[in-house]
N, C-alpha and C positions, 0 to 999 in steps of 0.2 A: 535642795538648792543646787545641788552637782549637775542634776539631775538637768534642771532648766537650763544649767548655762552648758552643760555638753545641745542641749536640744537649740538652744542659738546658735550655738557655734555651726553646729549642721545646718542651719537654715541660712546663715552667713555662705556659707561653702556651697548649699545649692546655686545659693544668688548669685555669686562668684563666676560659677563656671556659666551660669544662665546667659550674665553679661558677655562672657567672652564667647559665645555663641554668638551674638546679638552682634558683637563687634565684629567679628570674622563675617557676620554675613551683610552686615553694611561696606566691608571690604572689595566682599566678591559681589557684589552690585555695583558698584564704583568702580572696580576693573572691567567686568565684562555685564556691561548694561544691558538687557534682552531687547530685542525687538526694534530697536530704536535706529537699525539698517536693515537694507530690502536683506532676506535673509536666503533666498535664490542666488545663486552663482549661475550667470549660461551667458554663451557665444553664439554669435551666427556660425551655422554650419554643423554646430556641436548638435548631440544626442541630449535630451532633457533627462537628467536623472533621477528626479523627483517626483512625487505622488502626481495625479492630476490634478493638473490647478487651475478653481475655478475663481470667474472674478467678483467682487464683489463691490465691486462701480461698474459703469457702460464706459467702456474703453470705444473712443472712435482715433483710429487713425487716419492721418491727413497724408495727403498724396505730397513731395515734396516738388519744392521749383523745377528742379529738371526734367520729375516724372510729367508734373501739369505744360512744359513746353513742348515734351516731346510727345505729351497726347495731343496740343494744338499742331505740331507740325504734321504728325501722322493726319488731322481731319483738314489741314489745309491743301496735305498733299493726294486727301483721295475724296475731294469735293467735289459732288456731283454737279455736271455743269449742265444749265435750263438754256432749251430748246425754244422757240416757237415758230409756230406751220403760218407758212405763208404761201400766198398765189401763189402757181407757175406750173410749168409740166418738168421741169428738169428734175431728178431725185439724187443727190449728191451727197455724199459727206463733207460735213462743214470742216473748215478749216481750222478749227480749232479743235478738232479730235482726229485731224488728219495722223496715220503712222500709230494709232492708238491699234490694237485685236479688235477684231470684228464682233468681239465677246463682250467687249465693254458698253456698260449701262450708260444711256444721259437720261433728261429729262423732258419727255417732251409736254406743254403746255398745247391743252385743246380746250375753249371756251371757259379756262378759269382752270382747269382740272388738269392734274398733274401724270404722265404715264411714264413709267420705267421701259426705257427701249430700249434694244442692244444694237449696235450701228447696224449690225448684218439684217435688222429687221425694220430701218427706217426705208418708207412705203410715202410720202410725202419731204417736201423742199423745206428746209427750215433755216431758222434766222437763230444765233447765238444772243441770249438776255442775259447780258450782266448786272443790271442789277438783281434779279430777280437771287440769280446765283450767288449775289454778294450778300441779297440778306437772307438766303437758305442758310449760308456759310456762317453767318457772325449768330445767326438760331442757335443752331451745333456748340461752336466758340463758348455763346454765353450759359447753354444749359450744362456749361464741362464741370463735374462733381469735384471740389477739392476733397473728399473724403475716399478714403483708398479703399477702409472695410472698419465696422462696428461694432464690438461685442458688447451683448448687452447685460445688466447685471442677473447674474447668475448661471450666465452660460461659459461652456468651459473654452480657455483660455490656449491650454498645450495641454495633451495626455501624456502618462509619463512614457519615456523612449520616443518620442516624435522627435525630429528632427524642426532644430529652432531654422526657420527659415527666415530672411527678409523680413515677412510680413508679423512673423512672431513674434520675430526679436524686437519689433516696435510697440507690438501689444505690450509686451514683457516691458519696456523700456517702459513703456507710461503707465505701466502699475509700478512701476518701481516707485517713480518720480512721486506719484498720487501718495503713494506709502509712506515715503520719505516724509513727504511736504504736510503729512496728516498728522505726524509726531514731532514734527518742530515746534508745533502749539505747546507753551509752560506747562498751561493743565493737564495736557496728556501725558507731557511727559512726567510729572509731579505725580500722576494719577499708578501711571505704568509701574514708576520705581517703587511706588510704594508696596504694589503690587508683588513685587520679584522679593522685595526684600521679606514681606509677610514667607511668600513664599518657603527662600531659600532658610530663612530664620526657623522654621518647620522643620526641614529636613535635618538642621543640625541640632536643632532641641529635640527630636525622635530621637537622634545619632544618642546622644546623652543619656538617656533617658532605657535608653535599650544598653547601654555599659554599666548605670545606676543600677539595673536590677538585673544585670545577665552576668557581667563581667565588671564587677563594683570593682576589685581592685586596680584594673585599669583609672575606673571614672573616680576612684579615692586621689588618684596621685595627679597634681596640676600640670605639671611638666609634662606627661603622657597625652593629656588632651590638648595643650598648646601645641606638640610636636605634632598631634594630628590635624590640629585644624590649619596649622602652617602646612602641613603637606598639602590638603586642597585648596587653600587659597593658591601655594605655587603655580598647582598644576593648571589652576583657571584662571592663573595669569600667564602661563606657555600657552593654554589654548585661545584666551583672547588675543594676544601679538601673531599666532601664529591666522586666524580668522581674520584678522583686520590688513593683515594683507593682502590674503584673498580666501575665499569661503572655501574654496574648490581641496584646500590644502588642509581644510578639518582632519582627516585622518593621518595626517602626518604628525599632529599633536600625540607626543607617548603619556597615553592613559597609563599603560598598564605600567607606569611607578610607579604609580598610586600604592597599588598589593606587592609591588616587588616591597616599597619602603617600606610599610607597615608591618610587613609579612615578617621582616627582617629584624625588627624592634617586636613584634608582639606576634600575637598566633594568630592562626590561620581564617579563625571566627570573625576578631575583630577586621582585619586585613576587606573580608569581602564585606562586610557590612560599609566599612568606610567608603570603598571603591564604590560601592551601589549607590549611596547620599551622592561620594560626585560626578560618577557621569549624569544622576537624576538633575543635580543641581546643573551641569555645564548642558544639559538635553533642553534645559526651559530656551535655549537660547541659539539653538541650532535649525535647521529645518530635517522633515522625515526624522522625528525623537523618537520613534520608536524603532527604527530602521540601527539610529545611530546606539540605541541603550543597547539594542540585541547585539550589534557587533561587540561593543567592548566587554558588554556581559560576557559573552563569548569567551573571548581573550583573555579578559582578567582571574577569569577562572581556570584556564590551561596556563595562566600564571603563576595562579595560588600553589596548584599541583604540583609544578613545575620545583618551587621554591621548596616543595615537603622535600624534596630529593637533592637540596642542594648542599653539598659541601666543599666547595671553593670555588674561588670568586670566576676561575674561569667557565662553572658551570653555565655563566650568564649567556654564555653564547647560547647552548644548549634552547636557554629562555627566549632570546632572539629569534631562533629557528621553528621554535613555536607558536611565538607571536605574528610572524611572517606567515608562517602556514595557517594557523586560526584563521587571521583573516581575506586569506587569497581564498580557502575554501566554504567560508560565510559569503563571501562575495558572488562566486559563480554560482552557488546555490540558489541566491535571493534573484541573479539575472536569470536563470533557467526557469523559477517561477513566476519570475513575472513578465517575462518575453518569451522565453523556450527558445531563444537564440543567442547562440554566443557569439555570434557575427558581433553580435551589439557589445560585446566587453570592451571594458576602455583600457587598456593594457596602461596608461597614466596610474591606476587604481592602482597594480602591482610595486610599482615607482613608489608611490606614496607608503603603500604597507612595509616595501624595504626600510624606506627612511625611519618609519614610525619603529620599526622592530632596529634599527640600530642604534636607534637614540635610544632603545632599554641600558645602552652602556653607560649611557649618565647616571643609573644608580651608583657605578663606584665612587666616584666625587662627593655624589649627594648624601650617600651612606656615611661619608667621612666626614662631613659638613656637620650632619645633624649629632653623630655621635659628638662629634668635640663643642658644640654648641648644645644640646641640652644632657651630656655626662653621662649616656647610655651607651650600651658595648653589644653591639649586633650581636644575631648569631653567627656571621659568616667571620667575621673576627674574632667569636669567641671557639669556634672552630680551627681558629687556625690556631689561636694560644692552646686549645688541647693538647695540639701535636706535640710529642714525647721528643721530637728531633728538633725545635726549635733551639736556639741558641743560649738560651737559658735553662730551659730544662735540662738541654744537655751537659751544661757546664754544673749543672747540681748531680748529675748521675756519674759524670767523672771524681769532681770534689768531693762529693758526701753520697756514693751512692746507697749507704744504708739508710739513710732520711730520704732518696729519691724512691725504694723501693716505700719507705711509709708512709711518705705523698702519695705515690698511685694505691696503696688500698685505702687510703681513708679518704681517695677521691673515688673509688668503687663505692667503699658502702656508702658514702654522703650522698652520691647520684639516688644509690638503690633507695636511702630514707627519703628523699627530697620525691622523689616518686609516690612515697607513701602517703606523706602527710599535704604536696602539693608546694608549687613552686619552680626553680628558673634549673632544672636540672644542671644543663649545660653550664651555667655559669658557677653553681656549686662546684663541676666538677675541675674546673678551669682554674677557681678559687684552689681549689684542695691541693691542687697539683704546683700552685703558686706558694703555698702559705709558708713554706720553711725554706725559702732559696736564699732569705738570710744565712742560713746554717754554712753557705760555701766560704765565708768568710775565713771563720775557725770549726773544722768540722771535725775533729778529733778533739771536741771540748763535748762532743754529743755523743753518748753512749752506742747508737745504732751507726759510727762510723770507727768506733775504736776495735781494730782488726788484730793486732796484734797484741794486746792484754796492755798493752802501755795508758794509763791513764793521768793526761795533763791535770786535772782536778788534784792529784796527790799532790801538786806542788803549789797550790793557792790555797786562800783562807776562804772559807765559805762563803765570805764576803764578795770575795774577790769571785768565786767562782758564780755567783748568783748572778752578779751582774754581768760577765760571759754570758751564762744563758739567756737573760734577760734582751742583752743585746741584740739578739741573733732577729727581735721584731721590727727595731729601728733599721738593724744593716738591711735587714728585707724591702722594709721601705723605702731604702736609698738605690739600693738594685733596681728594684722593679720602677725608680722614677728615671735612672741612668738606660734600662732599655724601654723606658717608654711604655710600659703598663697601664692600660685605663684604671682608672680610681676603684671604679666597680669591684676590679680585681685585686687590688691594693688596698680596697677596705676589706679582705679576708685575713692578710697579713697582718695588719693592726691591730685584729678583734680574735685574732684564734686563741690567746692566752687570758683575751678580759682585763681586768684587773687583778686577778688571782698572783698566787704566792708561788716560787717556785717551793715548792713545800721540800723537799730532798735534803735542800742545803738548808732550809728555815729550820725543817724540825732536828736535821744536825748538829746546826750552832746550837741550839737549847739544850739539847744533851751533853754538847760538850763544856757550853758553857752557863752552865746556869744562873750562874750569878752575875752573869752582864748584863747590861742592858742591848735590847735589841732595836736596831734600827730598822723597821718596817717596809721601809723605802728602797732599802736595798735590795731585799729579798722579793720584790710587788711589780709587777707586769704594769707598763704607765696606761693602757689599755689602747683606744680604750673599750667598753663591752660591747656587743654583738648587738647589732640594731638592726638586723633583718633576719627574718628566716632562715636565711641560706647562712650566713654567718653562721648562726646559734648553732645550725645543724654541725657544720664544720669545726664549733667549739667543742663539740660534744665528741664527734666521731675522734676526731685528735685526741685525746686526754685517754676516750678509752682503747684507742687499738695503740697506745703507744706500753699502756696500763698491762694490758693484754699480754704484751710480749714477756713480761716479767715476771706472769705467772710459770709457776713449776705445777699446776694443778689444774688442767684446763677444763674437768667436769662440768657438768650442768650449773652444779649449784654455788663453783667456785665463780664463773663466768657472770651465773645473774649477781650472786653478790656483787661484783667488781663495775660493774653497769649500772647498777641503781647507786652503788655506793660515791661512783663519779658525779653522776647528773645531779644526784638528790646535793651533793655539796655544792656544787654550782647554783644549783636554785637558791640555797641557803646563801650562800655569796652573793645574790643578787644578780650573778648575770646576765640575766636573760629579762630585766625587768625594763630594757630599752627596743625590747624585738619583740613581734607581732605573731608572737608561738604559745598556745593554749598547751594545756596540762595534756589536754587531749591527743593533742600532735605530740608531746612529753611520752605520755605512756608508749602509745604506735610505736615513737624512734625507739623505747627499751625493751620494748618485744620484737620489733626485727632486728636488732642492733644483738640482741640475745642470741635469735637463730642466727644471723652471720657469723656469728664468733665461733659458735658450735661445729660448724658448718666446716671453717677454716681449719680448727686445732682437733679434729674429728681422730677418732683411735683409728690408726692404720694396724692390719694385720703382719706379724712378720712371714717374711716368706722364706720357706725353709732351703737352705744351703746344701748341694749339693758335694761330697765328699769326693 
């Protein structure tokens, strides 16, 4: 019975995130429609940047009114004028070619028939025919082509790097128009989207599908894939505002958020697979896609790299300088092989890659954006809370620095188990370094800060000192909300003690007084227990290196007792039965957790004194 409704519940859960696939990608259809504008950008004058492109209608271009008048003026003004031979002895030029070159042609008419003379070679008396001339002239007039030039289907159009000239830029204009005017029709357009949406609906159920069985824990947690599918719808609603202005400015769209955001919340696997789904998704809808995937493949990838080496936020510039270079040197490349001249570079391109590489700095805003909207803690945030100089840490290492020396090791070994068994290293070790900054309150009620043998506990009742200790997870949790700690972090403080007992003072009162009654509540941690891996880990590492300190017998076998005998009561206590930690990852933590210790309180030899 468990059994089928765990197996519902999973099939509910597929369906779930199925939909929210399915929605996101009716989103990004709705934003940036494919196909449904000429998808060419070009000028007169300008260089064609694109593939060759052939046509697929018979383009006839039409000569315009001023072209067709001033082919009439040019044939009225070089109209050949008709001759005919008449009686006489005199041989003259007519007066109507008087002051004309001796070069120039007329016509002379001989019994019907027509001969090309040049004045210097008229040999007979002639008489000037206007009509004749008048309708040689309207022949001409009426046989003048409105059509300027016709490509037919299939022949090409512009080869790429040609310059758009005049005659181009017309051809080009009436594919456009023919393009345009061919998807205003319902059914195509109905036909198209339907089309884009099967599509893009593909690329993010593959996305899914490949986290379900590569990287399930991402694809277990809802929040994770909403945060991701919000980052591509963003970024293909920057690139569609930023295309529908004008096409030319495609590459000033900052892809490479894309892996900076992802990169930043998750690892570096997931990061490029995302970025890959959306320039494939935003490439259905650009011209030259394969031109455009390789540049941002490119770049997203001296991203990804980029981002393994980053620890503070200034490094972003670093990212900038990369992304600017990636694609200046993808660029010259692609024009060296496809023209071998760099005369042809459009120096506009570099303008654009600047733009595109300084808008990486909107990750700062965005990272900020997504963290307080879906309650996630970067790395490059949780890098900075490491730092040992920040203002809280440092106010725990002035006030309590015996509890700040036992933060930093039980945020050492928690890192080194959280490695073992798998997990948010960084954020373990951030948590550990966080979990006792309550302690600054009253920090001479904590054993690891009483310096001088003076002990405030001699002068309360057990009672009274349980709930000192006790407190010290509420005051942490009021600290860390007064400077602003993400939750992430502040659920380490909450869960490091569990529900458990402060047992010192518990098992105290019982000895002292037996015969009372005990109030449970006093003595009992309000919790509450550890609900993450990294928690548990934290619960464990605390208990025993604080355990540790108070042995007088650090041997092997004093060490593993004191390690099973922590963890095994905690199991027993239940608390670990709200965290997603197998016995397995149990064992792992108390055999490394074993050799640390050993490791730490290891026999040093004395070195002998010289006299």
């Amino acid at each position: 019975m468990a059994t089928n409704k765990a197996r519902k519940r999973k099939i509910l859960a597929n369906i779930g995130k199925s939909m929210m696939a399915l929605i996101a990608s009716a989103l990004i259809v709705w934003i940036f429609p494919s196909n449904q504008t000429f998808k060419y950008d070009f000028q007169q004058g300008s260089f064609w940047e694109y593939d060759n492109l052939i046509s697929p209608i018979d383009i006839v271009i039409n000569k315009s009114n001023e072209e067709l008048k001033e082919e009439k003026s040019a044939i009225i003004n070089n109209k050949k004028l008709y001759f005919d031979i008449v009686e006489g002895d005199s041989i003259y030029i007519p007066k109507e070619v008087e002051g004309l070159p001796l070069s120039y042609s007329i016509v002379v008419l001989k019994d019907s028939t027509a001969f090309d003379v040049k004045l210097s070679e008229i040999s007979a008396p002639l008489k000037f025919n206007p009509e004749k001339t008048k309708e040689a002239l309207n022949i001409k007039l009426d046989n003048i082509s409105t059509i300027k030039e016709s490509i037919a289907k299939g022949d090409q159009i512009i080869a790429k790097g040609e310059e758009v000239s005049q005659t181009k830029y017309e051809a080009l204009s009436i594919y456009r128009k023919a393009y345009e005017e061919k998807f205003t029709a319902h059914r195509i357009i109905y036909k198209q989207i339907l089309g884009q949406f099967i599509l893009v609906a593909i690329a993010l159920l593959s996305m899914l599908f490949f986290f379900k069985y590569i990287i399930s824990e991402l694809y277990e947690d809802n929040r994770k894939i909403i945060l991701i599918l919000s980052v591509i719808i963003m970024m293909v609603g920057i690139t569609a505002i930023i295309v529908n202005v004008n096409l030319r400015y495609i590459y000033v769209a900052p892809l490479c958020l894309t892996p900076i955001l992802i990169r930043t919340f998750f690892d570096s696997r997931s990061s490029l697979y995302v970025f890959l789904v959306n320039i494939i998704i935003i490439g259905f809808s650009v011209p030259n896609s394969f031109e455009f995937v390789f540049y941002q493949l490119m770049v997203g990838m001296m991203v990804i790299i980029s981002m393994e080496h980053l620890e503070r936020r200034s490094d972003f510039i670093k990212t900038s300088v990369f992304v600017f270079l990636t694609y200046s040197i993808v660029y010259l490349a692609l024009t060296l092989i496809q023209d071998a001249d760099l005369s042809k570079i459009n120096p506009y391109r570099f303008a654009y890659f600047a733009m595109n590489a300084g808008m990486t700095l909107l990750a700062f805003p965005l990272i900020f954006i997504f963290e307080k909207i879906f309650g996630y803690v970067s790395e490059l945030s949780l890098l900075e809370y490491s730092d040992t100089n920040n203002k809280i840490l440092r106010e725990l290492s002035v006030k309590a620095p015996g509890t700040f020396q036992h933060s930093v090791q039980v945020a050492n070994l928690a890192e080194d188990l959280i490695h073992q068994i798998g997990g948010n290293a960084l954020l373990v070790r951030v948590g550990a370094l966080h979990h006792d900054i309550g302690k600054t309150i009253m920090p001479l009620f904590f054993i690891e800060n009483q310096q001088t043998g003076f002990n405030p506990h001699n002068e309360s009742s057990n009672e009274e000192s349980a709930q000192i200790i006790t407190s010290h997870v509420v005051d942490g949790v009021k600290l860390a909300h007064k400077f602003k700690l993400p939750e992430p972090i502040i659920d380490f403080i909450r869960t490091h003690h569990g529900s458990t007992k402060t047992k010192y003072f518990y098992n105290k009162q019982k000895l002292e007084h037996p015969e009372l009654p005990i109030d449970e509540n006093m003595f009992t941690y309000k919790g509450p227990k550890p609900f993450s891996r990294e928690t548990a880990v934290v619960m464990m590492v605390d208990s025993v290196e604080a355990a540790s300190r108070s042995l007088k017998d650090h041997s092997e076998k004093s060490i593993s007792n004191l390690v099973d005998g922590i963890i095994d009561d905690q199991i027993n206590n239940d608390q670990f039965s709200n965290s997603n930690i197998t016995f397995r990852d149990i064992t792992i933590i108390k055999q490394v957790l074993k050799k640390k210790l050993q490791a730490i309180y290891h026999t040093r030899i004395q070195y002998p004194v010289l006299k």
